[in-house]
N, C-alpha and C positions, 0 to 999 in steps of 0.2 A: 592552268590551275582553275578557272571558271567554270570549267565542266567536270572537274573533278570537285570540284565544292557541292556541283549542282548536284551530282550523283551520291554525294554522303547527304545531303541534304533530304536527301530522296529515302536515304537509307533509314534515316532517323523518323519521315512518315511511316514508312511499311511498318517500323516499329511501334510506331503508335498504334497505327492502325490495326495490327495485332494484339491490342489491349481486348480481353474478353473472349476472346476466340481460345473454342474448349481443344486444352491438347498446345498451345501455340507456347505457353511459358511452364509448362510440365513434362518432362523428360521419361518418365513412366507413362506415362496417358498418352505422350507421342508415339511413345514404340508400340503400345499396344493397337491405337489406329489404324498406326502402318501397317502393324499386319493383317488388321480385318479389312481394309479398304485398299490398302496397297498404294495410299499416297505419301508422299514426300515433301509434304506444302507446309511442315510447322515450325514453327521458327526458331526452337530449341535445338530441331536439330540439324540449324546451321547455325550456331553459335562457334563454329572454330572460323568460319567466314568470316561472319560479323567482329569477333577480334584480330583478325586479320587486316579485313578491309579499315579500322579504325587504329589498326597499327599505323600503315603506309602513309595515312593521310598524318595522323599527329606526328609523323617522323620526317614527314617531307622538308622541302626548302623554302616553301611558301607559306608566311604567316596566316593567309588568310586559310588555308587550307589546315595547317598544324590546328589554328582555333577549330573548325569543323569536323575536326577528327577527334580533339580532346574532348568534342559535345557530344559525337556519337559515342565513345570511349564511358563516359559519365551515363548515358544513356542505357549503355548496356549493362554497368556494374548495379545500377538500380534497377531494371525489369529482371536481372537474375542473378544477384547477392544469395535471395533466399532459398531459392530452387535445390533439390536435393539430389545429390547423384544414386542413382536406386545399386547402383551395383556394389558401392561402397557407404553401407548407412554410417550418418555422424559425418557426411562433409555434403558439400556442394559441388556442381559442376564447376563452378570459377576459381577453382583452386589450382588445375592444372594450369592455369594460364596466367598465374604469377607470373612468371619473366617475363610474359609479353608486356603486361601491363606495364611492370619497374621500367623493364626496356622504353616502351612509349613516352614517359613522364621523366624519365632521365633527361633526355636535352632539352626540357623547358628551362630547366632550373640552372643554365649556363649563366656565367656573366652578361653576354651578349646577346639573349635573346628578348625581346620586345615586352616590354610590361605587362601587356594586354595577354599574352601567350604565356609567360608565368604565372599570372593572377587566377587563370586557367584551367593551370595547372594543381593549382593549389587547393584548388574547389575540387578536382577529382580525385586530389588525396586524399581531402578530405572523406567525401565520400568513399572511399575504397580502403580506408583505413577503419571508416567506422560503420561498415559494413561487415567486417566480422569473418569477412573470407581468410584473409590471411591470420593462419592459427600458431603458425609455428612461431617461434622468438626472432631468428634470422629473417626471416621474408619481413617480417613486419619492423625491423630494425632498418631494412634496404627501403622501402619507401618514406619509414621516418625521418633517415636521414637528410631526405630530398627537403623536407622542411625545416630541417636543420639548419642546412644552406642558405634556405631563402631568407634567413633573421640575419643575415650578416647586411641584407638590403635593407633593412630596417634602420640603421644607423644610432645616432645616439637617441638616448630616452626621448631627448626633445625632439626628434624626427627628420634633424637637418642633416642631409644628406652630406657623402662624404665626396661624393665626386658633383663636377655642374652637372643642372639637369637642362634638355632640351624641352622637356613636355611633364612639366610640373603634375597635370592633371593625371597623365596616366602615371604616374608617378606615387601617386596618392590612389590610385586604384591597387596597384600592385601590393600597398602596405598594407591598406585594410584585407585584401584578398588573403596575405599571408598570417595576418592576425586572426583573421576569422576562421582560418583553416585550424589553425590551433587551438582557438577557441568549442568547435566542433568537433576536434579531437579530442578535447579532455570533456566538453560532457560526455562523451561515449565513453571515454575509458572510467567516468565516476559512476555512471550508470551501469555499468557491465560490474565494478567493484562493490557494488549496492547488493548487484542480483547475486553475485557470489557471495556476501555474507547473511546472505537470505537462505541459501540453500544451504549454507553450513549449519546456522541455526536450523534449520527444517529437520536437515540429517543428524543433528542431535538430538533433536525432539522427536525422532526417528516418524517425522509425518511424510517428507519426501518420496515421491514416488519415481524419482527420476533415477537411472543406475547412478552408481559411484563413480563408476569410469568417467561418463556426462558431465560431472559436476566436476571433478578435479581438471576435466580438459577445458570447461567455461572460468575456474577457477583463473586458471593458469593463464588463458585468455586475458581474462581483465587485469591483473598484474602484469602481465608481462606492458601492457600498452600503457596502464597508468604512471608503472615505473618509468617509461619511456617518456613522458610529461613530466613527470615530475620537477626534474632538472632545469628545465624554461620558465619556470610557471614563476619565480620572482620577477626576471624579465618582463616576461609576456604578461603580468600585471598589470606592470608601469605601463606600458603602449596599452593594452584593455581602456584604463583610464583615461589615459591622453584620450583616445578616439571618443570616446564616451563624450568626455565633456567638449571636443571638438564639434561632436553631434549635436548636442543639447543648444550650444551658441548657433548653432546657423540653421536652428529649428525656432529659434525666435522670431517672432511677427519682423515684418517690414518696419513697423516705428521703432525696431529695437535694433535696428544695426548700427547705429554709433557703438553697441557694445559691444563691436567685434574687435578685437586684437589687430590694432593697426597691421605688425607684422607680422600677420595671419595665425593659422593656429600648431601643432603638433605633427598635421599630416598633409596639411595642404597651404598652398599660396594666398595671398593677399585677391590675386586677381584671377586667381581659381574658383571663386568662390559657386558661380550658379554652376559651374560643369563639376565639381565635386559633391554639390549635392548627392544626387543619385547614389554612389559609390557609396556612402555614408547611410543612404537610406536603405543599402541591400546587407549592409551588414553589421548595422548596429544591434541586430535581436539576439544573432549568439554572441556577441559578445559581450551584452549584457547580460545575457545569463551565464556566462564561463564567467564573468566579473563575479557573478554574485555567490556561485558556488566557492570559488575559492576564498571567497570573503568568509563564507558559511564555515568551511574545512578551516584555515588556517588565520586569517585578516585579522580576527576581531579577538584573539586569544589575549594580547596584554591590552584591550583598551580597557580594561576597570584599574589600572596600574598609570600612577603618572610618577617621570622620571622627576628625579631629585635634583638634576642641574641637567644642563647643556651635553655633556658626555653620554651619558642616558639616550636621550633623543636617538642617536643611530640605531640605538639596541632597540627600541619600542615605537619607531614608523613604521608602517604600515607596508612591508615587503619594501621600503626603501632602501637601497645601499648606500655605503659612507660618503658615495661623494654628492649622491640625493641629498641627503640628512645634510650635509656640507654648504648645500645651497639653500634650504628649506629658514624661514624666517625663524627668528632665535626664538621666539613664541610661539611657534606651533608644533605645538604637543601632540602625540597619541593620540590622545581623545577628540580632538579638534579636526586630526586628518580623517579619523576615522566617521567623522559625522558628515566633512565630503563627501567621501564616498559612499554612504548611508543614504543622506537624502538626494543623491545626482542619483542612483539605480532609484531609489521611490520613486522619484519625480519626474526622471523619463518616464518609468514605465506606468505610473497614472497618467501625465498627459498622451502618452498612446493610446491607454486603454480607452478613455474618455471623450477623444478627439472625436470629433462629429464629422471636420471637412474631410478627413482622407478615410476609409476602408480597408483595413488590417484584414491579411488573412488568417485564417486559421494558425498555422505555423507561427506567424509572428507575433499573436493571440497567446498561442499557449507558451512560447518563449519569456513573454513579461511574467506572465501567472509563475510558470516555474521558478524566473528570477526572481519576485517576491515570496513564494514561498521559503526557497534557499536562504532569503536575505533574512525571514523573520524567523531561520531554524537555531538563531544562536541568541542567547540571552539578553547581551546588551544592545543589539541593534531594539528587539521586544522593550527594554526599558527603554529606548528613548520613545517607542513609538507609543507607551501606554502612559507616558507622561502628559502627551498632547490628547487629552480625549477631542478638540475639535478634527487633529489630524487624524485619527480614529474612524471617526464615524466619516470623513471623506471617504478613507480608504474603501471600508465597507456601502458607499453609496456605489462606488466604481465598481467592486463587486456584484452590485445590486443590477446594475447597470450592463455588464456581462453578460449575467445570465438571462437577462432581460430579452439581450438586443441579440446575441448566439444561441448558435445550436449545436448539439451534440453533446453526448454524456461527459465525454474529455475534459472538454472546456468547462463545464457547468463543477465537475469533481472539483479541478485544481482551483476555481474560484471559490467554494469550499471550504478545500482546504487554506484556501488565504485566510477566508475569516476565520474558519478556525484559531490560527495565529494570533491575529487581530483581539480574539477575544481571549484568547491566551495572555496576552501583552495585556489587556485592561486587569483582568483577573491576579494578574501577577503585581501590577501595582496598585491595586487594592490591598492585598494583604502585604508589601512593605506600608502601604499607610496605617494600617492597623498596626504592624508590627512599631512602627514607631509612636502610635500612640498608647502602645501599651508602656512603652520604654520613659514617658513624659511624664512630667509632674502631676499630680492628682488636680491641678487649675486648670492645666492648660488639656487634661484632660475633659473635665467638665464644659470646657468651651467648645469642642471640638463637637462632642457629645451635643450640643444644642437644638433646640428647633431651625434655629436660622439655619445650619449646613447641615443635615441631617444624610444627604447623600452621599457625603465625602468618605465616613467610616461605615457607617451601615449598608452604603448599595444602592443600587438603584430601586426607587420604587417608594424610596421614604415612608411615611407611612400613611400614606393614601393609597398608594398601589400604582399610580400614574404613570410614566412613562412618556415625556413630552419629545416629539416628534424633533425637534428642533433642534435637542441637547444629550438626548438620550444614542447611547451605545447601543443598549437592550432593543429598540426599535429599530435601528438601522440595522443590525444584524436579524431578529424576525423577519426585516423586509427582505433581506437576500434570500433568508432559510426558504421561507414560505413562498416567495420565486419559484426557487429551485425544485420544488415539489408541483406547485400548478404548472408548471412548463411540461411534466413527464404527466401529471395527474389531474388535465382540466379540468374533470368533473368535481373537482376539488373546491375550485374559487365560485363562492356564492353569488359573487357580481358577475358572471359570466353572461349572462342571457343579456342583462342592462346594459353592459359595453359592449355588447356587439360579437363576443367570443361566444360561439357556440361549442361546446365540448363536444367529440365524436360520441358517433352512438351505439360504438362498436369497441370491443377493448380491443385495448393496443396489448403486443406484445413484447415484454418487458425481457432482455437479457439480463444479466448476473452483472452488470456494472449500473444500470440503470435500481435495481434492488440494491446495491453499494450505495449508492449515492443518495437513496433516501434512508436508509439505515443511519447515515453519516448524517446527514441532517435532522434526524430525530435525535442520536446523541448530544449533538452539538445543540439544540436548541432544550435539552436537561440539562445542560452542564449550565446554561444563564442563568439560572438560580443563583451559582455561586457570584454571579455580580449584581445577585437582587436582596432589597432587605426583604423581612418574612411577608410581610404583606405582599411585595412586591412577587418574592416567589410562586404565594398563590396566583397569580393572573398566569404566571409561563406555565404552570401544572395544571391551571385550566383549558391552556391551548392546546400544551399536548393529549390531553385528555381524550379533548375535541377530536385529533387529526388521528393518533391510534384506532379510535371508536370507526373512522369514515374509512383509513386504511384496510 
């Protein structure tokens, strides 16, 4: 087996190393080569090879070789997921080789096969489920199922297994590996449900330029695989959570580990604890963002509702079931679970963003951004957040701080779109404070109304116009907006020459996400008005002023 590892090992460079080569992952452009030049060197077209050789290995009897097979296996479903079969437009070349794949990934998911080699596996479900090759309802039912199976190794809510374990830690790989796989299952199938009610709406608004056929078949697509999720997804909450807040405790500093759970946590051992790290750290970014969307979709629907006694409580926890609610302390309410899980996705995903000693990639960048924005797209999570204006203006510094320290229009959008939110959430409980002092006695209105709090109902800006750095919402957000703009538009920032940034002397050229992004930031920085008093407003209508005129 050592030289059969070496050999798919090998297989997986050539594939690299075929990254860029014109004709090497296009199936048209190959054939056409072939017959001007008369070679046969592109790597499209031996891809019945390349599933083949990636069958044998993940089907063999040696684990170490199954893991090198199910990575070339992964390897191929990602360089040609998207690739187009020209002879049949509307599919891919990877669709005929459905049964190979199910075939391949079928005996990871035995009783008996090694942790490490299901966790493996579950990653290339992932991947191949949410890749979009398999269209029909059946195909994509048959590799569902496979992760169907693997929640039965999940065990109870609290993660303690049902049979002994010999090897705790791999043990706790295999759970996160299964959790995360379904966690990147359902954003793909919420995201595929997005783009389908996008094009319904388009084809109504008869803007859509895509056939009908196109659309009913992407349609059908993202139903058929969300439906396929749907069914888990109170389970696979509970576990979401567990690991979450598994992660958050053994991402505390060194002086904080007296507060780890003597008898360890949800997914892992007492004295697992430094070999569990890692596992925790490859996969807590989807499932923080599959936490947050289904928080956004379903979570937070009764938490403006508190139960009238104890019977209540099963009905209005938070995707908990009766014998959760059963065990849950006689005091905690709806509202109370719900702001766990509120501030554990903020508060990871500020302290990642924030974090200075480690280096997030991109991926796991824009995973938090999307988990925050999902979190702030439902109301009452926005009230709790536009209550704390100190927590507020944090928020929007980490933002600030983003688009600061990253690059690319991606990242820079969905930060954004955070504060967007962010100023959304301020905006909104501005006018319930208005609205409750319109509802107040005509005293306690006049107090309110005073010079001494003058910012409270009227906005920021009181009536000097000010904006104090320290305390201000309105400034924190300018500082991201106006970022976000000299990042794409150095010649923009008037202290460029003094700090040492010299702006090109040549224009850059702008694609059609880069023009988005500042669009969106021009909107968003007219919409601060609405949290400015009038005076205050005039200083934002003089900035934009400014930036349209240099625009």
């Amino acid at each position: 087996w050592p030289t059969r590892v070496f050999a798919v090992e090998c297989l997986m460079k050539i594939i690299s190393a075929c990254e860029g080569g014109e004709g090497q992952f296009d199936l048209q452009l190959a054939k056409e080569l072939k017959e001007k030049t008369g070679k046969n060197n592109f790597l499209v077209l031996h891809l019945s090879d390349l599933i083949k050789m990636s069958f044998i290995a993940a089907t063999s009897d040696s684990n170490q070789l199954r893991l090198a097979g199910l990575a070339a296996l992964e390897e191929v479903i990602q360089r040609f997921a998207a690739v187009p079969e020209p002879e049949f437009p509307g599919h891919v070349i990877l669709e005929q080789y459905q049964a190979q794949v199910g075939a391949a990934l079928r005996p990871a998911f035995s009783q008996d096969t090694p942790s490490d080699v299901t966790a493996a596996a579950c990653e290339v479900c992932s991947k191949w489920i949410g890749s979009g090759v398999a269209r029909d309802h059946n195909d994509l039912r048959r590799v569902h199922q496979l992760l169907v199976s693997s929640l039965a190794k999940l065990g109870s809510v609290s993660g303690k297994p049902k049979t002994p374990l010999y090897n705790e830690s791999a043990s706790t790989m295999e759970k996160l590996a299964v959790i995360r796989a379904w966690a990147e299952v359902y954003i793909v199938a919420v995201d595929r449900e997005n783009d389908s009610r996008q094009k319904r709406e388009m084809r109504r608004s008869g803007a859509s330029s895509n056939s009908e056929e196109d659309d009913d078949a992407s349609e059908l697509n993202g139903e058929s695989l969300l439906s396929l999720v749907q069914p888990e997804l109170e389970n696979l909450s509970r576990h979401w959570f567990s690991a979450l807040k598994d992660h958050a405790l053994l991402s505390l500093p060194a002086e904080y580990s007296n507060q780890l759970p003597s008898e360890g946590g949800a997914f892992y051992h007492p004295d697992t604890v430094e070999a569990v790290i890692p596992h925790y750290r490859k996969s807590w970014p989807s499932i923080l963002h599959g936490l947050a969307i289904w928080l956004n979709d379903t979570g937070f629907e009764y938490s403006t509702l508190e139960p009238s006694d104890d019977k209540d409580t099963g009905r209005l926890l938070l995707g908990a079931s009766a014998a959760q609610a059963a065990n849950a302390p006689a005091n905690m309410r709806a509202r109370s679970m719900n702001q766990d899980r509120f501030f554990l996705i903020l508060g990871i995903s500020m302290e990642a963003l924030c974090n200075s000693a480690s280096r997030l990639d991109d991926s796991t960048v824009q995973h938090c951004l999307k988990a925050l924005k999902a979190l702030l797209g439902s109301v009452w999570p926005r009230c709790q957040l536009g209550r704390d204006a100190v927590l507020c203006r944090e928020l929007l510094n980490v933002m600030h701080r983003v688009v600061l320290t990253r690059e690319g229009v991606e990242n820079h959008q969905l930060a954004v779109d955070v504060v967007r939110l962010v100023v959304t959430a301020a905006k909104e409980n501005l006018q319930s404070q208005r609205a409750k002092l319109k509802e107040s006695p005509h005293e306690e209105r006049e107090k309110e109304q005073s010079f001494e709090k003058p910012n409270t109902v009227i906005g920021e800006g009181g009536l000097t116009g000010d904006f104090p750095p320290e305390t201000s919402i309105v400034f924190a957000t300018l500082e991201a907006c106006l970022c976000a703009i000299v990042k794409h538009l150095p010649a923009l920032n008037p202290s460029s020459m003094s700090t040492g940034f010299q702006p090109p002397a040549h224009l850059s050229k702008f694609g059609s996400e880069t023009f988005d992004l500042i669009a969106d930031v021009m909107t968003l920085m007219v919409d601060l008005v609405e949290l400015c008093s009038p005076v205050g407003s005039v200083t934002i209508y003089q900035l934009c002023l400014h930036l349209i005129v240099e625009l």
